[in-house]
Each structure stands twice: as structure tokens, then as C-alpha cells.
C-alpha positions as CSV (number, residue, x, y, z in Angstrom):
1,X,0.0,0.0,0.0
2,X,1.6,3.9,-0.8
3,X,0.5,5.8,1.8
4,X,0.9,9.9,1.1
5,X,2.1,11.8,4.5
6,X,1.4,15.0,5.0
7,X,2.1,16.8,8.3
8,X,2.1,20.4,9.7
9,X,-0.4,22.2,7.4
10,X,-0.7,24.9,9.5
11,X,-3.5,26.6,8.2
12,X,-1.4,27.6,5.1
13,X,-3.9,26.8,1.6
14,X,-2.0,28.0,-0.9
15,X,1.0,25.4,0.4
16,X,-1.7,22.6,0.9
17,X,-2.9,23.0,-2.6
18,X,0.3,23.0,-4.1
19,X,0.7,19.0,-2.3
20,X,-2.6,18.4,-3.3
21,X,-2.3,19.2,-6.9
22,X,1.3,17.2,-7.0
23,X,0.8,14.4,-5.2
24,X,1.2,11.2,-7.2
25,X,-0.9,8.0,-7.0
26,X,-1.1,6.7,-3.7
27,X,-3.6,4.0,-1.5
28,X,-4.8,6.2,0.9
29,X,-3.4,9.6,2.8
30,X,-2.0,10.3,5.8
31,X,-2.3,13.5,8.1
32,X,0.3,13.6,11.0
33,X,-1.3,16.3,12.7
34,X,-1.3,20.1,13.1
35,X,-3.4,21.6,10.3
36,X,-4.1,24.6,11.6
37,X,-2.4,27.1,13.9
38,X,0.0,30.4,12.0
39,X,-1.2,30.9,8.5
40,X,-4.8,32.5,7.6
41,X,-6.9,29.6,6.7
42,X,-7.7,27.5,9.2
43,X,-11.2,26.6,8.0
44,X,-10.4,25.6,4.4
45,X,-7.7,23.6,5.3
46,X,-9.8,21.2,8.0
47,X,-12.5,20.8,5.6
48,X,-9.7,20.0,2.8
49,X,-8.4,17.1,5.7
50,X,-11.7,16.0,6.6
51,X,-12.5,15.2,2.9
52,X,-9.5,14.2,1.6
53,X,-7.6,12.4,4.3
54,X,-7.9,8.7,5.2
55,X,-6.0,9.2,8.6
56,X,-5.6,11.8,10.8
57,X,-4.8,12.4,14.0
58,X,-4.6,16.0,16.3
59,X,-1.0,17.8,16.4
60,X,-0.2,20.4,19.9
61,X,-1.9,23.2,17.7
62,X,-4.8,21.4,16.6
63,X,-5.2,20.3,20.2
64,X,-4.5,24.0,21.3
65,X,-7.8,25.5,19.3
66,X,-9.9,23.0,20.4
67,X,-8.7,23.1,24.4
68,X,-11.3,24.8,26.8
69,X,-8.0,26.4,29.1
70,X,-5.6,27.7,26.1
71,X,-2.2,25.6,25.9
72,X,0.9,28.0,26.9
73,X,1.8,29.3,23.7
74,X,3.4,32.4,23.0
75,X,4.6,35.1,20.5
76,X,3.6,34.3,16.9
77,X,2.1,30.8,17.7
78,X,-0.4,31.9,20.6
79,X,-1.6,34.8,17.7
80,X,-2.3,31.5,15.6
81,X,-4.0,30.1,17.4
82,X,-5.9,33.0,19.0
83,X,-6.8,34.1,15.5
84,X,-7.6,30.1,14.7
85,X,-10.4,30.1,17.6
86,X,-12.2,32.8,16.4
87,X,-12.3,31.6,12.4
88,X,-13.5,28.4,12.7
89,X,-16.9,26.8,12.7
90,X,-18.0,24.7,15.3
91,X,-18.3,21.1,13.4
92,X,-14.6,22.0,12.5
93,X,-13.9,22.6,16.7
94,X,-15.8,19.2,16.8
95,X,-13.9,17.3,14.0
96,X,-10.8,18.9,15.4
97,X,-11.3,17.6,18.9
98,X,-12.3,14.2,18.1
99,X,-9.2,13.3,16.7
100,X,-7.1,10.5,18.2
101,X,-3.1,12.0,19.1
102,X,-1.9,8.3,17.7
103,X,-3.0,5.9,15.0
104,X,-1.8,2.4,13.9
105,X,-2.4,1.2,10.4
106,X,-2.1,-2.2,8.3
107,X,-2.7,-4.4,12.0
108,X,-0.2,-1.8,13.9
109,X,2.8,-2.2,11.8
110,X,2.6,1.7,11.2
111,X,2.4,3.7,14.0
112,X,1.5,7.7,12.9
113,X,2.3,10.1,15.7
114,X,2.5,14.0,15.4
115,X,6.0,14.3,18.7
116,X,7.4,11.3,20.3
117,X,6.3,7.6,20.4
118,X,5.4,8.1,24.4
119,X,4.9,11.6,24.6
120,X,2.4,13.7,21.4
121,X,4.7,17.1,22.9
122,X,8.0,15.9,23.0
123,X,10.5,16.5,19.7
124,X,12.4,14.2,17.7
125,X,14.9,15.5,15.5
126,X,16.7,13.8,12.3
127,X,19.7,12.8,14.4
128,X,17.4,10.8,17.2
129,X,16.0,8.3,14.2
130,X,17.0,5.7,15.8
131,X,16.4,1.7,16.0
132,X,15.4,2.2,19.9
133,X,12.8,5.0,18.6
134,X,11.6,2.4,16.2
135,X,11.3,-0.2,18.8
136,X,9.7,1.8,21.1
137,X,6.9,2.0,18.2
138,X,6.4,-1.5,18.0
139,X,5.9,-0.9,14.7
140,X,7.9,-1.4,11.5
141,X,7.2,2.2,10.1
142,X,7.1,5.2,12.4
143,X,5.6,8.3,10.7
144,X,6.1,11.5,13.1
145,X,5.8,15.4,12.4
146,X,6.0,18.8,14.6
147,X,9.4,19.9,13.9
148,X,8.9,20.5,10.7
149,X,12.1,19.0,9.2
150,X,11.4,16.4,6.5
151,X,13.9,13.4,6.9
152,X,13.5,9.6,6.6
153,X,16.0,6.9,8.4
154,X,16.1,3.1,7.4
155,X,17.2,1.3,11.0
156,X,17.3,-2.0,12.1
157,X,13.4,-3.2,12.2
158,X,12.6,-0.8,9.7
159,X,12.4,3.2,8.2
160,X,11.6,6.3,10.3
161,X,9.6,9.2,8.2
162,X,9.0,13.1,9.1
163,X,7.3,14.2,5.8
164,X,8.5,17.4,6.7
165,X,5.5,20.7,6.5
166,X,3.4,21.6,4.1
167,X,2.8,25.1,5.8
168,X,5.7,26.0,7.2
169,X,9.4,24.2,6.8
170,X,11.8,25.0,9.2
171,X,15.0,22.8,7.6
172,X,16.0,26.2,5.4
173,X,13.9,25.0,1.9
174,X,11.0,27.2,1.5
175,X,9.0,24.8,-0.5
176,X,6.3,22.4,1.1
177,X,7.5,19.3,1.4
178,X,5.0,15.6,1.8
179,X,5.9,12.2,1.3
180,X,5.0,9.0,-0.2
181,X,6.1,5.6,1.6
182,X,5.4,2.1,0.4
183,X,4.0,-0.5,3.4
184,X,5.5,-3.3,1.4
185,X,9.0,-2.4,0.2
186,X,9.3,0.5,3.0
187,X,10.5,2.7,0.2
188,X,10.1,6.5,0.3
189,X,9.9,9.2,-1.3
190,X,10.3,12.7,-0.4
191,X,8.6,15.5,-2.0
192,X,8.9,19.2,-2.3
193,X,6.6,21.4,-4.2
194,X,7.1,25.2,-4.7
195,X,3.7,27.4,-3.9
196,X,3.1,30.8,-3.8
197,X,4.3,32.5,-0.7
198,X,4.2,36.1,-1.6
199,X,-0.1,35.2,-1.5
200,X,0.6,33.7,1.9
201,X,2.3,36.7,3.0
202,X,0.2,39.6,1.9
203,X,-2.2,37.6,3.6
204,X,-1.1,37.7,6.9
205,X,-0.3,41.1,7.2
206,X,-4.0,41.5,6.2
207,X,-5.6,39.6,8.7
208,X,-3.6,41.2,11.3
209,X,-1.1,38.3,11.7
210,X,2.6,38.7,13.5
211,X,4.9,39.8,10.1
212,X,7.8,37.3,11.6
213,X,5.4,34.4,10.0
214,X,5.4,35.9,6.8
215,X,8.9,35.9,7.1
216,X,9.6,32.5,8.0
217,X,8.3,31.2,5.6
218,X,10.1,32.8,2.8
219,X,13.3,31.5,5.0
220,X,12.3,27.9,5.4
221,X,12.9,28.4,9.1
């Protein structure tokens, strides 16, 4: 089965639409959490998940605008998410908060987390793909997102996957990355698709949102 990952949306449509309109054939998709939070369009980009997505589960963000106390964000990501509450409808609120933090697919041999294996907060960088992560999966392909760093291991057991964000990409390349990864052969491919971020940009200083995101993206950082 090819199974397309995306992760970290981030509320950013013009990125989302570049994946969708790029993404080759695949068996079913894959959302590793946080589609909304930073960017302007919250509500298109749930409703594009909801419809298009085959597995889901809730990032810190999308967990965030759906909490009744407000998380402990601050700076540019508290103003996402403040700005998230007060766009979206409430079946999106209700779709958002009935999503799981883990999933397991093909009878648990893929495990889809958005942080860490034992904790949906906690960071895992490139360098920690390791054979004990994979382990601690119990699962022969780990698929993880939040930092926003695309990268792919192959360790003993099996391969480790961060598709890397659609929205906003923090490992220096601009573009919005996804990726594709076979069940069978555990090959993977990783994607990146160019979008239009000048759009993006001119669209946050409209709505009012911190510049420093519009500038971030441009970076990749």
C-alpha cells in the first residue's frame, strides 16, 4: 500500500494545494497532525483534511484550538491560534477535537504520531532516528511530524519518516514538502513542491497576523 504523508499544514492553503495538486498516486493519505495554527486559513484547510484524508490524528496546535483552558503558547504561535479560535466553525472545533493524538495502520505495523512515540509534545529531530525510537513503536514504520524537518531513516526493524510541513518548513527549503512511503518495500519518497508565498504573506499582514510568519516562511525556518 503507498500511503501519502502530509504533516504540519498549519492553516497555510496555498501550500496545501500546491501537495494536493502534486501528489502522485497513492492508497490512501496520511495527516500527521497540526493543520491549523500560524497561517490564515484555518477553516479551508480542516474541511480540505476531513475530505481528503484517510488518517488523521490531532498535532499540539490542533489540540490548542480545540482546548477549553488555552495551551501556553506564545509570541507568533499563541496569535495563531488566538486568531484560529475565532475563524472556525463549530463542526470544524468538533472534527478537530475528536481526533485520536496516535493511529496504527495495516494491524499496527505503522504507527503515525505527530511528537514522540510516548509523549504527542516531545520533539524528535533527524539525528534521534533511531532503531530504539523504532522499537519503542512496536511498529515497522514510524511516521512523526511537529518539527517541521522532513527526513526519513532506514534502521534496524525498519524506516523512520517526518514528511516534513506543508505550511511551514523550518529545515531552510521554502518549499512544502510531503511524502510517499510504500508499506510493502518500505521505500520512500520525499517531496517538495514550490507554492506561492508572496499570496501567503500579503495575507497575513491583512488579517492582522505577527509579520515574523510571513517571514519565516520565505526563509524555510
Amino acid at each position: 500500500m503507498r500511503l501519502g504523508v502530509l504533516s504540519d499544514i498549519h492553516s497555510n492553503w496555498p501550500a496545501l494545494k500546491a501537495v494536493h495538486d502534486d501528489l502522485p498516486s497513492i492508497d490512501r493519505l496520511v495527516c500527521a497532525g497540526d493543520i491549523v495554527g500560524y497561517n490564515p486559513w484555518p477553516s479551508t484547510c480542516v474541511r480540505w483534511v476531513r475530505d481528503n484524508s484517510d488518517v488523521t490524528i490531532a498535532g499540539n496546535h490542533d489540540r490548542a484550538a480545540t482546548a477549553e483552558t488555552p495551551f501556553n503558547f506564545t509570541g507568533s504561535a499563541r496569535a495563531g491560534i488566538e486568531y484560529t479560535t475565532k475563524q472556525l466553525q463549530p463542526d470544524e472545533v468538533e472534527w478537530l477535537r475528536s481526533l485520536p493524538t496516535e493511529q496504527r495502520l495495516t494491524d499496527g505495523d505503522v504507527l503515525v504520531v505527530h511528537g514522540h512515540p510516548s509523549d504527542p509534545d516531545r520533539y524528535v529531530y533527524p539525528h534521534q532516528f533511531t532503531s530504539q525510537l523504532l522499537e519503542r513503536a512496536e511498529a515497522s514504520i514510524l511516521i512523526m511530524g511537529h518539527t517541521h524537518k522532513q527526513a526519513m531513516e532506514r534502521v534496524d526493524g525498519g524506516v523512520i519518516l517526518n514528511p516534513g510541513s506543508v505550511g511551514q518548513p523550518r529545515d531552510r527549503d521554502p518549499r512544502a514538502a510531503y511524502a510517499v512511503v510504500d508499506t510493502e518495500t518500505l521505500a520512500v519518497e520525499l517531496h517538495r513542491v514550490p507554492y506561492d508565498i508572496e499570496t501567503v504573506a500579503a495575507e497575513i499582514q491583512a488579517v492582522g497576523l505577527p509579520a515574523s510568519l510571513a517571514d519565516r516562511l520565505s526563509a524555510g525556518q
